[in-house]
VOSEVO-911520 format. One record per residue: residue in one letter; x, y, z of N, C-alpha, C in turn. Coordinates in pm, whole numbers, padded with zeros to 5 digits, always signed. Each point is the difference from the previous one (the first is absolute). Layout:
AXYZXYZXYZ
...
This chain:
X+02052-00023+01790-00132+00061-00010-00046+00053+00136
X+00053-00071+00105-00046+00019+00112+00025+00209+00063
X+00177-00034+00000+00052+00142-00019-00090+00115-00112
X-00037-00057-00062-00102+00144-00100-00084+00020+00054
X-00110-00083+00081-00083+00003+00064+00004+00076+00098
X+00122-00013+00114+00032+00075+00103+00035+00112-00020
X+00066+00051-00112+00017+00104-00038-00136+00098-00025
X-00064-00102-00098-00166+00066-00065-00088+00106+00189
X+00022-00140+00078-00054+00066+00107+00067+00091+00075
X+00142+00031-00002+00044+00091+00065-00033+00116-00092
X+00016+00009-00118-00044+00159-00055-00133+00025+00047
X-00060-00084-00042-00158+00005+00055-00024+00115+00106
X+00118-00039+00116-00059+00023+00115+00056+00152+00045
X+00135+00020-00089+00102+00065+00024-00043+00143-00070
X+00004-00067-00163-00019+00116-00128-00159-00071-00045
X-00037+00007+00022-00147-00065-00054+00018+00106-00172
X+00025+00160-00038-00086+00046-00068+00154-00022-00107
X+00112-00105-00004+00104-00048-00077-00103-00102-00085
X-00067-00069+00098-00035-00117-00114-00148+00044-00043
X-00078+00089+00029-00081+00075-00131+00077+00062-00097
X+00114+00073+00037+00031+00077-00128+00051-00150-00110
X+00076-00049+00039+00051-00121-00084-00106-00066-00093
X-00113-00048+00118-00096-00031-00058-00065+00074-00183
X-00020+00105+00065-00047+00105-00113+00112-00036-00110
X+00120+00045+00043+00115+00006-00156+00035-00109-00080
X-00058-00125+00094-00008-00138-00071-00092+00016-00068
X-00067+00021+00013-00131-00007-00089-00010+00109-00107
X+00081+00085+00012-00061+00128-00116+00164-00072-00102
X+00080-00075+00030+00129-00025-00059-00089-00135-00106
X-00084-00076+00134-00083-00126-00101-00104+00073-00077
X-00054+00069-00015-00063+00088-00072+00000+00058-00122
X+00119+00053+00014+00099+00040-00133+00083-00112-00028
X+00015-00105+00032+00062-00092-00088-00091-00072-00069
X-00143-00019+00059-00066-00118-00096-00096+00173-00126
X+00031+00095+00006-00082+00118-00073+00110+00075-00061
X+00143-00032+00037+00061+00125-00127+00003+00014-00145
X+00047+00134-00052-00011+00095+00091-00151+00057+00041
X+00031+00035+00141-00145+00048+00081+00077+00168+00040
X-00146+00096-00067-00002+00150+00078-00062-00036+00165
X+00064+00152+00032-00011-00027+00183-00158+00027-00006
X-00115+00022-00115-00118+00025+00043-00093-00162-00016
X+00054-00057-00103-00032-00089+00025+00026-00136+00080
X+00137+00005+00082+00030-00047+00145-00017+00035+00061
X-00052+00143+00016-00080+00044+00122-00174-00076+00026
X-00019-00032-00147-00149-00023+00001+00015-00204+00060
X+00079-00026-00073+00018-00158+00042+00008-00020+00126
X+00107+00086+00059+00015-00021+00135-00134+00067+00131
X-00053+00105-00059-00085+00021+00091+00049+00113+00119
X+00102+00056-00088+00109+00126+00094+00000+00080-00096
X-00026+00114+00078+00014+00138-00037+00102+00046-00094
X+00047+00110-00086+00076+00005-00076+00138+00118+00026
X-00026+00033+00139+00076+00030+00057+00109-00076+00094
X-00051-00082+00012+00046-00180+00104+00107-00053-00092
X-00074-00021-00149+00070-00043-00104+00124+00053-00053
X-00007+00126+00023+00133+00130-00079+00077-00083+00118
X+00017+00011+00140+00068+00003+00083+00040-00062+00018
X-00061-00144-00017+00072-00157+00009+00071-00022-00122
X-00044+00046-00111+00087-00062-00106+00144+00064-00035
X-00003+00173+00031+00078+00050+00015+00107-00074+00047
X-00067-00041+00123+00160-00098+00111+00005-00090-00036
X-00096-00088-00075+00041-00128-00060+00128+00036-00139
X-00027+00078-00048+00091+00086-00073+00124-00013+00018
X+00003+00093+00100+00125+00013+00088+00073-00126+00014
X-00094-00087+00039+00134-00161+00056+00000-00038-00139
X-00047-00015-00101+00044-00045-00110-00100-00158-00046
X-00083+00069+00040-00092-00105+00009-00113-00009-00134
X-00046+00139-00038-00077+00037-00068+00085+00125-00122
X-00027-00035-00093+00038+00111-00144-00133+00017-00063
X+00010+00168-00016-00113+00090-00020+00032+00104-00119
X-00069-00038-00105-00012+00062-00163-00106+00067-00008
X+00008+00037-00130-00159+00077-00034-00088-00087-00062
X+00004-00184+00021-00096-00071-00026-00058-00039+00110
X+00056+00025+00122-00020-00044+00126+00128-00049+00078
X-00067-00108+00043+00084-00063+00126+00058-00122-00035
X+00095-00026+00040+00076-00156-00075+00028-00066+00164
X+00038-00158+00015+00030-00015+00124+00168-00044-00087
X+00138+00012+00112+00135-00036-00043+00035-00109+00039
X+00119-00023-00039-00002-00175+00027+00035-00021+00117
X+00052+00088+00123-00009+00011+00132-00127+00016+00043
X-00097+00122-00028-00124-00039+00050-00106-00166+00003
X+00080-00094-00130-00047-00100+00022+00071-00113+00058
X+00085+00087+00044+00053-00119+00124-00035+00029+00123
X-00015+00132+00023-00099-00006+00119-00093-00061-00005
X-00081+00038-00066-00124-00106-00012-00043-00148+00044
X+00162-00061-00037-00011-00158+00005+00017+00007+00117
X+00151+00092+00098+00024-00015+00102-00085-00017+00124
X-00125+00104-00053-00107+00041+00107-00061-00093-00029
X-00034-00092-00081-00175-00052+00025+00036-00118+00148
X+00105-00052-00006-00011-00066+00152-00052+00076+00101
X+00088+00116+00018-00047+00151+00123-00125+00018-00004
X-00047-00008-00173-00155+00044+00064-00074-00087+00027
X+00062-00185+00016-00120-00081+00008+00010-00036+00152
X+00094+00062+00044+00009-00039+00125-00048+00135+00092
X+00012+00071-00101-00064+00186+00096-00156-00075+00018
X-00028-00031-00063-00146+00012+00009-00058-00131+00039
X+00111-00106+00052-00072-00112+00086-00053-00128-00101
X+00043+00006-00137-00067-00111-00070+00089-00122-00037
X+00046-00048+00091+00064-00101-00015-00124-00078+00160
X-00004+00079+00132-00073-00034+00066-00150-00028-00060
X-00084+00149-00034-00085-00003-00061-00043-00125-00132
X+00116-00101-00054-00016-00049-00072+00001-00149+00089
X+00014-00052+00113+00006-00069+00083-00152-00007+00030
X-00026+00087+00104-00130+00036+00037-00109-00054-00105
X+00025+00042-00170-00085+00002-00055+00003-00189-00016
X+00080-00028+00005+00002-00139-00049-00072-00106+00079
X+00012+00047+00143-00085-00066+00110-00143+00074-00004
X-00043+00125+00006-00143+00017-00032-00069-00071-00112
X+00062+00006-00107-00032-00101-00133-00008-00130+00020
X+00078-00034+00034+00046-00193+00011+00080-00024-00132
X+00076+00096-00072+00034-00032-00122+00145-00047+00018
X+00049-00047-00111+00145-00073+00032+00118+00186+00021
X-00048+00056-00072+00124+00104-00055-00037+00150-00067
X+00000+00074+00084-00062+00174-00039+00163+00079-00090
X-00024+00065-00093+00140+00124+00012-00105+00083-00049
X+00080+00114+00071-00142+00175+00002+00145+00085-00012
X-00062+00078-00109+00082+00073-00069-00023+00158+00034
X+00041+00114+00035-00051+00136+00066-00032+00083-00052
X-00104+00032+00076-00092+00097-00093-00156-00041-00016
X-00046+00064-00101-00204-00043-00045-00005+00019-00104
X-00055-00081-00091+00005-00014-00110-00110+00125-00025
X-00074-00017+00088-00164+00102-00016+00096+00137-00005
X+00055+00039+00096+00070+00124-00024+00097+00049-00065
X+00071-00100-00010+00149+00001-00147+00002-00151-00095
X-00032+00085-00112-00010-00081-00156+00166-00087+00017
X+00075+00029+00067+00174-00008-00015-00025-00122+00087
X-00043-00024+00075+00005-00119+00100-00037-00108-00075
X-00121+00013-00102-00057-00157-00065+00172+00000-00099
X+00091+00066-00040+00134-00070-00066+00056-00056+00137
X+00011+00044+00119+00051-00033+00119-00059-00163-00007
X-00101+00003+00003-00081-00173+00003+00024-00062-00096
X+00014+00025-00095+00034-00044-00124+00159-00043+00016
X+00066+00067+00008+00209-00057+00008-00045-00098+00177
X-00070+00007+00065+00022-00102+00065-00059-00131+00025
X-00119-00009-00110-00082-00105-00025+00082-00046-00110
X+00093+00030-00069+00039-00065-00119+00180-00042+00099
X+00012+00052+00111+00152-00059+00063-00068-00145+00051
X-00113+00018+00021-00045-00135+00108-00004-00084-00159
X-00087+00025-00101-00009-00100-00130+00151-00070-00020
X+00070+00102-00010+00150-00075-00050+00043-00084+00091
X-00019+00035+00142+00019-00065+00097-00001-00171+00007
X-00148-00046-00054-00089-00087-00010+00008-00089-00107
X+00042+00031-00086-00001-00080-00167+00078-00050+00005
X+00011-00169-00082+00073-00064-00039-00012-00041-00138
X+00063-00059-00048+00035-00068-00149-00146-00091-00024
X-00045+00006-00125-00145-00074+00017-00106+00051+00075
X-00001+00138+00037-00116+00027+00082-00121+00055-00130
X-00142+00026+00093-00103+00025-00102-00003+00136+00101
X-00030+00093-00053-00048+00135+00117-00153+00064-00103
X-00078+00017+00117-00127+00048-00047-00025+00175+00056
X-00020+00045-00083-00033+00170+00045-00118+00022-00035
X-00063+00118+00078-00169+00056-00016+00111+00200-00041
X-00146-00025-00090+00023+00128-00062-00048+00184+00105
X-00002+00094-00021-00002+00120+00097+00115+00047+00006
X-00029+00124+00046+00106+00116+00033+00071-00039+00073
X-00020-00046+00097+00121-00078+00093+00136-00068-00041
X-00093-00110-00105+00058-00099-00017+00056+00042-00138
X+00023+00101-00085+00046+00044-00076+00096+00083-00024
X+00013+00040+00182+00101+00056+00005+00137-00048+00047
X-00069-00193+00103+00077-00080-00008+00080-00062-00138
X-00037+00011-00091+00106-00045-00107+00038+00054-00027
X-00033+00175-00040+00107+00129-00008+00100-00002+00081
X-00009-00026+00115+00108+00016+00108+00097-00144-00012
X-00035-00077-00036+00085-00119-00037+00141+00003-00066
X+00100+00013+00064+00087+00016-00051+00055-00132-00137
X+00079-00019-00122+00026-00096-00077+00037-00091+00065
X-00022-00136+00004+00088-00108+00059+00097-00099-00105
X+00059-00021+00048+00090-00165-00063-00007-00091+00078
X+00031-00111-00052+00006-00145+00109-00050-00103+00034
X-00148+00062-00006-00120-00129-00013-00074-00033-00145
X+00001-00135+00054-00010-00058-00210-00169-00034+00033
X-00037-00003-00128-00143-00029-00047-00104+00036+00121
X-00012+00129+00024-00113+00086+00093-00111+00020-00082
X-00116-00034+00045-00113+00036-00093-00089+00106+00079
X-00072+00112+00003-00050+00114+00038-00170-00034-00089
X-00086-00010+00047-00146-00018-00006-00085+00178+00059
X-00088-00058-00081-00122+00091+00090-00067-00027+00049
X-00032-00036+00145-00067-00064+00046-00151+00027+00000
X-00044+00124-00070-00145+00027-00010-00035+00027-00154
X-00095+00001-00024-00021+00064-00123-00011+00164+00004
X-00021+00073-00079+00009+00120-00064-00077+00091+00082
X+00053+00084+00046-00146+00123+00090+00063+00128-00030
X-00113+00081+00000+00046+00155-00029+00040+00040-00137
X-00013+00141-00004-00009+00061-00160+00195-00011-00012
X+00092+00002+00103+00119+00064-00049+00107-00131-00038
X+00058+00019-00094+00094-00101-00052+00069-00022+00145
X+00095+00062+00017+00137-00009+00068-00052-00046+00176
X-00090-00002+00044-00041-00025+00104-00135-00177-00025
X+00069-00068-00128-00105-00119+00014+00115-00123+00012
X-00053-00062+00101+00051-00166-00011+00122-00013-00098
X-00087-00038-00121+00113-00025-00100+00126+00096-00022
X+00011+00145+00018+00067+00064-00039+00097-00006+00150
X-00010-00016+00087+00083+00008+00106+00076-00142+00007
X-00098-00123-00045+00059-00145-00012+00139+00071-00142
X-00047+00006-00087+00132+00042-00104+00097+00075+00059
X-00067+00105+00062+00168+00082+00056+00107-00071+00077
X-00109-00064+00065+00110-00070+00129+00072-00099-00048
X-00031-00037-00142+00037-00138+00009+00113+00026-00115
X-00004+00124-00056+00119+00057-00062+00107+00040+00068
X+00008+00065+00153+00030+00056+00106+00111-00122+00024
X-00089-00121+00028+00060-00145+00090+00056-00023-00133
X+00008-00025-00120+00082-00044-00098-00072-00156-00019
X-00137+00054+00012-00078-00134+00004-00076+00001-00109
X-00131-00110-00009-00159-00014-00119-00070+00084+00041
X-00126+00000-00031-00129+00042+00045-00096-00090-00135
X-00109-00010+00108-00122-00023-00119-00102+00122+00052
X-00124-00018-00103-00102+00127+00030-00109-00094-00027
X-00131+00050+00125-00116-00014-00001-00070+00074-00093
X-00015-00022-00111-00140+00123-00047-00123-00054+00006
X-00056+00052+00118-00119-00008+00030-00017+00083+00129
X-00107+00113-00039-00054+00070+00131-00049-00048+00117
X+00019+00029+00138+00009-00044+00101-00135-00004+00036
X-00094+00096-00065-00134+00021+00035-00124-00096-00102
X+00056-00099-00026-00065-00092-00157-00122-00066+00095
X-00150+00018-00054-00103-00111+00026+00052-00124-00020
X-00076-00084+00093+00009-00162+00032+00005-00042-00177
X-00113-00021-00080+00017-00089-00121+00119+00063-00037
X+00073+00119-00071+00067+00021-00036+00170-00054+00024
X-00006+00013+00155+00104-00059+00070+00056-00115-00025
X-00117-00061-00039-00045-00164-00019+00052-00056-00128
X+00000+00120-00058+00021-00040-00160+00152+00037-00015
X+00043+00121+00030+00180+00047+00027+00035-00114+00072
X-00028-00057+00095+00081-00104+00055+00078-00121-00076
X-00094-00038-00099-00006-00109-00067+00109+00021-00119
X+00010+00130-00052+00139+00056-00080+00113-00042+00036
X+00135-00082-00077+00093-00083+00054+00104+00085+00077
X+00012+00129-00081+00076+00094+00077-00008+00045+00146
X-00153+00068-00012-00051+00001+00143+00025-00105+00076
X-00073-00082-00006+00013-00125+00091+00163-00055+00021
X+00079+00026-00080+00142-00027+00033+00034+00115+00111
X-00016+00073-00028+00048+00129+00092-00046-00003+00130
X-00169-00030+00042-00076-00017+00082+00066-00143+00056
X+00062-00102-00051+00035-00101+00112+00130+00023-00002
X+00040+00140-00046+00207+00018+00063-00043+00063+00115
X-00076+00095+00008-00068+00072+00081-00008-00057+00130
X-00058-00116-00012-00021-00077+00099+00124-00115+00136
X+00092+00029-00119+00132-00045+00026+00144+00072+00045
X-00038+00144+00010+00075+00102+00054+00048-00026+00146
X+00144+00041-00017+00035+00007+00148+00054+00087+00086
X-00058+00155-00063-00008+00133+00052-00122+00064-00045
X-00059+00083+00064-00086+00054+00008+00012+00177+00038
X+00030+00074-00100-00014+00156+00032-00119+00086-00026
X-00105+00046+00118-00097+00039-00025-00064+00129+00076
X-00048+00096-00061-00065+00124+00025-00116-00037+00124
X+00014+00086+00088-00108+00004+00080-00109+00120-00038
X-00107-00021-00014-00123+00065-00050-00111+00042+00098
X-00040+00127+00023-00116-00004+00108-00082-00027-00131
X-00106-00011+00093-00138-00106-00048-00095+00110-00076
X-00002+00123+00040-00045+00143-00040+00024+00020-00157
X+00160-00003+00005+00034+00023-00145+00017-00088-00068
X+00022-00112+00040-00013-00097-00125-00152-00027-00056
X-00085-00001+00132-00139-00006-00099+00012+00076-00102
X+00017+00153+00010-00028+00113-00068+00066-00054-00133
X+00114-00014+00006+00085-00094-00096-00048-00100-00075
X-00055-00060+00004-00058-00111-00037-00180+00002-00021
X-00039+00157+00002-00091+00072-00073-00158-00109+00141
X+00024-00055+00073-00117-00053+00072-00107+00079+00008
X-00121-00038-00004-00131+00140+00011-00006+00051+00144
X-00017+00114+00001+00023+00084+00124-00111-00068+00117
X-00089-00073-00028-00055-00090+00120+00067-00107+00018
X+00112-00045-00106+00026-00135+00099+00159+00051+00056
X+00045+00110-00046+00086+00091+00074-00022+00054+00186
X-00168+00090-00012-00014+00004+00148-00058-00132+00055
X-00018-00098-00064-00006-00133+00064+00099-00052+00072
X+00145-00009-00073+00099-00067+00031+00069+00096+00127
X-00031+00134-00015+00014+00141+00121-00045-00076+00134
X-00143-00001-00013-00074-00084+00102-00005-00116+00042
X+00083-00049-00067+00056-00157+00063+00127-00004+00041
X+00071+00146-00005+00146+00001+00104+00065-00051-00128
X+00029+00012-00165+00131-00025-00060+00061+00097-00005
X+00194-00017+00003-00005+00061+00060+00173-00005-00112
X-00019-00110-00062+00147-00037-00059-00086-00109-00149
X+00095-00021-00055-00025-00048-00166+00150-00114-00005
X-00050-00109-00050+00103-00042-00117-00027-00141-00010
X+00046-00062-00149-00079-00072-00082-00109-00056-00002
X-00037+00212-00020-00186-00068-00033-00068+00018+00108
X+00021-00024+00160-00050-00011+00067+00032+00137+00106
X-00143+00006+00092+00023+00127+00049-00042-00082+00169
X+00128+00100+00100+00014-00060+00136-00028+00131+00069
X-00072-00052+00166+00022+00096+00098+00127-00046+00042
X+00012+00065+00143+00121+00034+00055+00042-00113+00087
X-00033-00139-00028-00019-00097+00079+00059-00147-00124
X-00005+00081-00095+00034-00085-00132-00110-00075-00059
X-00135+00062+00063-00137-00120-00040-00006+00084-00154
X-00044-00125-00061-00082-00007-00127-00103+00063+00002
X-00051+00165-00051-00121+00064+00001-00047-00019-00175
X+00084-00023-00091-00038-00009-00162+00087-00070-00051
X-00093-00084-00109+00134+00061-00116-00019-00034-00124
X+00057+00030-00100-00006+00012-00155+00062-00082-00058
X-00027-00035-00163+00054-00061-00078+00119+00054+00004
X+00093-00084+00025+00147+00003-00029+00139-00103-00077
X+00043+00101-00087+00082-00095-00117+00127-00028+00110
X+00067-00081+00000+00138-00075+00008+00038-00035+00183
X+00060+00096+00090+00026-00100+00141-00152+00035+00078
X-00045-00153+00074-00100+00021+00031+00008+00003+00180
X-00089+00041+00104+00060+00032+00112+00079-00152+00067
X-00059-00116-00059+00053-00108+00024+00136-00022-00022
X+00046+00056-00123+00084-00026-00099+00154+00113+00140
X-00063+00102+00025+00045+00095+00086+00081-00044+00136
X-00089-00085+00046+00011-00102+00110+00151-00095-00006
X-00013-00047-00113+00133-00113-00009+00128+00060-00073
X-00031+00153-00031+00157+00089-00013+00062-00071+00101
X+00170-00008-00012+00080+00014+00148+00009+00141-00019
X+00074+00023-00108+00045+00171+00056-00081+00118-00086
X-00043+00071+00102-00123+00065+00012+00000+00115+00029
X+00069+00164-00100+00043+00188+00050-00122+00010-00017
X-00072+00069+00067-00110+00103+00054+00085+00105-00020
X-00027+00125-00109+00047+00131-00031-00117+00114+00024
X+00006+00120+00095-00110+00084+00028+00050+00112+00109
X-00016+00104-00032+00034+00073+00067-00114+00134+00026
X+00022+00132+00084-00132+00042+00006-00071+00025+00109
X-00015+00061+00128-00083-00002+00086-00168-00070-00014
X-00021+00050-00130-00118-00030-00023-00043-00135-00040
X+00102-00103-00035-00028-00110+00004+00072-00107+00068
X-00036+00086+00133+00063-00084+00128-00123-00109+00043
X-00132-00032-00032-00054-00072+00053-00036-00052-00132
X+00024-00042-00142+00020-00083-00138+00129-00080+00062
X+00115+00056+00064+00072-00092+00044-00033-00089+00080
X-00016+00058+00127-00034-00085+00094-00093-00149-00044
X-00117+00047-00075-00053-00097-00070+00047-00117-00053
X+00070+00040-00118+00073-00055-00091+00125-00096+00126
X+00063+00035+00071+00106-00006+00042-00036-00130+00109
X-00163-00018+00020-00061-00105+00094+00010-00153-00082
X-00043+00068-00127+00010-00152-00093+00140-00104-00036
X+00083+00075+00044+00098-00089+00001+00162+00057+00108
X-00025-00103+00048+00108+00059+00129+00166-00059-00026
X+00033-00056-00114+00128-00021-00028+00013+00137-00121
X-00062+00129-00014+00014+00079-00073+00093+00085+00024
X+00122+00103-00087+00048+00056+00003-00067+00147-00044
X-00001+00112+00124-00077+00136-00083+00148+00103+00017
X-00044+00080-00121+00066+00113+00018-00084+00092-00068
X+00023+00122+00130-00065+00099+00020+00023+00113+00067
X-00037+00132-00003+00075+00045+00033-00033+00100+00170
X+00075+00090+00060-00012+00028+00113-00178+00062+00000
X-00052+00088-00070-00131+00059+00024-00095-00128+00020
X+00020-00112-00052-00108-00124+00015+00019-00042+00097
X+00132-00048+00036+00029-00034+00102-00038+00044+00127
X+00026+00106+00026-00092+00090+00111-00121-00025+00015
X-00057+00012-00107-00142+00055+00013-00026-00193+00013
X+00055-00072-00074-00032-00124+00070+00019-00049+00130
X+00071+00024+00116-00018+00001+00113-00090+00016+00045
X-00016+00161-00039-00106+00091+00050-00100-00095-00012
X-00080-00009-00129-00083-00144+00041-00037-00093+00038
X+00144-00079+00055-00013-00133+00083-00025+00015+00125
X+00064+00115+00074+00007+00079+00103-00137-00010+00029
């Protein structure tokens, strides 16, 4: 690794405008592989390059045999996806995130960062990037008899998509660790607890009960044998995979009245999760009725993925990331930055 490195910096210094062009053709090759077939107008629009940039690069991607071009579009070949694999070391080391993932671990105090390249805010393609590597660390982690708890969101929904099938580990059970939020199936608790746990060749149980339930009501679902069975497996989990939330949109999410929204503004929240809303310090500014892990319950996880990526919810991390310092995050390079930038 060391030799790639030395290498990385001699082009740098030598050919600096070798490792932009590379840069670019990695990316318009990852582009068209997670979108074929893709027309060059609409990889021109993904990428944010002109459509003259596009004729010219793909042309030569062409040429090496990298890319095959029909009248449905663009296909990537089974050489272009071995480049692919070949490069992602090159590019994690072009761009310093193996250091950058060091750094982040001592600004945090957390046990263990991996930052994946790219911004989720600027390429939709990066949250699958977070996704295949929040689900390498899951497999990583599991054993025979484990309980694993998941929170529902886009994030975390794309973590079980990206989950590749497993064999090997016997009786895995997959939970939801929250109850129900949001209008969309495929992005709730329960539906991401089922995928994954089809994925691992494991159970699942399901919470039905909305995450947003008044106190008596709560009171009364609890007492249901199902619920309450589920709610004390819940409690007995010994993984923890969970969405990081700024505090902004989950209110909105969770329908709060727009005064106790610029309330929680004005008290510095700043990050969300179970139920409770934190500044950037990890203090307790709110929090809500909440069905199944409670922040206590959070506390006595051992193993504990923080999944979030995003410039924009570089300080929901930081937050989140104060409450427990044996946590594992992955996230990706735009947060990362811009999280410095903050500690800085």
């Amino acid at each position: 690794m060391k030799d790639l490195k030395d290498l990385i910096e001699l082009q740098k210094k030598i050919v600096p405008e070798v490792i932009e062009i590379l840069e670019k053709r990695y990316n318009i090759l990852r582009n068209v592989m997670h979108n074929q077939p893709i027309g060059r107008r609409t990889l021109s629009h993904n990428l944010g390059l002109g459509e003259r940039i596009i004729r010219t690069e793909v042309n030569i991607l062409k040429e090496q045999g990298l890319l095959d071009i029909k009248s449905m579009g663009m296909n990537i070949t089974e050489e272009g996806l071995a480049i692919i694999e070949k490069l992602k070391d090159y590019i994690y080391e072009l761009k310093g995130l193996r250091d950058l993932e060091n750094v982040l671990e001592s600004k945090l105090g957390i046990e263990k960062v991996y930052i994946v390249p790219g911004d989720c805010d600027n390429d939709k393609l990066i949250l699958k990037d977070l996704g295949k590597k929040a689900s390498i660390v899951i497999k990583n982690i599991i054993h025979n008899d484990y309980i694993i708890g998941v929170t529902g969101g886009t994030t975390m929904a794309q973590v079980s998509e990206e989950m590749p099938k497993q064999k090997g580990k016997k009786n895995v059970l997959v939970l939801p660790a929250r109850g129900g939020l949001g209008k969309y199936l495929e992005t709730q608790a329960n539906n991401v607890a089922a995928k994954l746990a089809e994925k691992l060749g494991g159970s699942y149980k399901l919470l039905h009960v909305p995450d947003n339930i008044g106190k008596e009501a709560l009171e009364t679902l609890l007492q249901l044998p199902d619920i309450d069975d589920t709610v004390k497996k819940i409690k007995k989990m010994n993984v923890l995979v969970f969405g990081i939330g700024r505090a902004d949109d989950m209110a909105r999410r969770r329908q709060l009245s727009n005064v106790l929204i610029k309330e929680l503004k004005e008290k510095g929240a700043v990050a969300e999760a179970f139920g409770h809303y934190f500044n950037t310090k990890g203090e307790i500014i709110w929090e809500s009725n909440t069905v199944g892990l409670s922040l206590v319950d959070f506390e006595k996880v051992n193993n504990v993925i923080g999944v979030a990526g995003g410039a924009r919810k570089a300080k929901a991390i930081v937050a989140i990331c104060a409450l427990k310092k044996d946590m594992t995050l992955v996230t990706d390079e735009g947060a990362a930055r811009k999280i410095i930038e903050l500690i800085n």
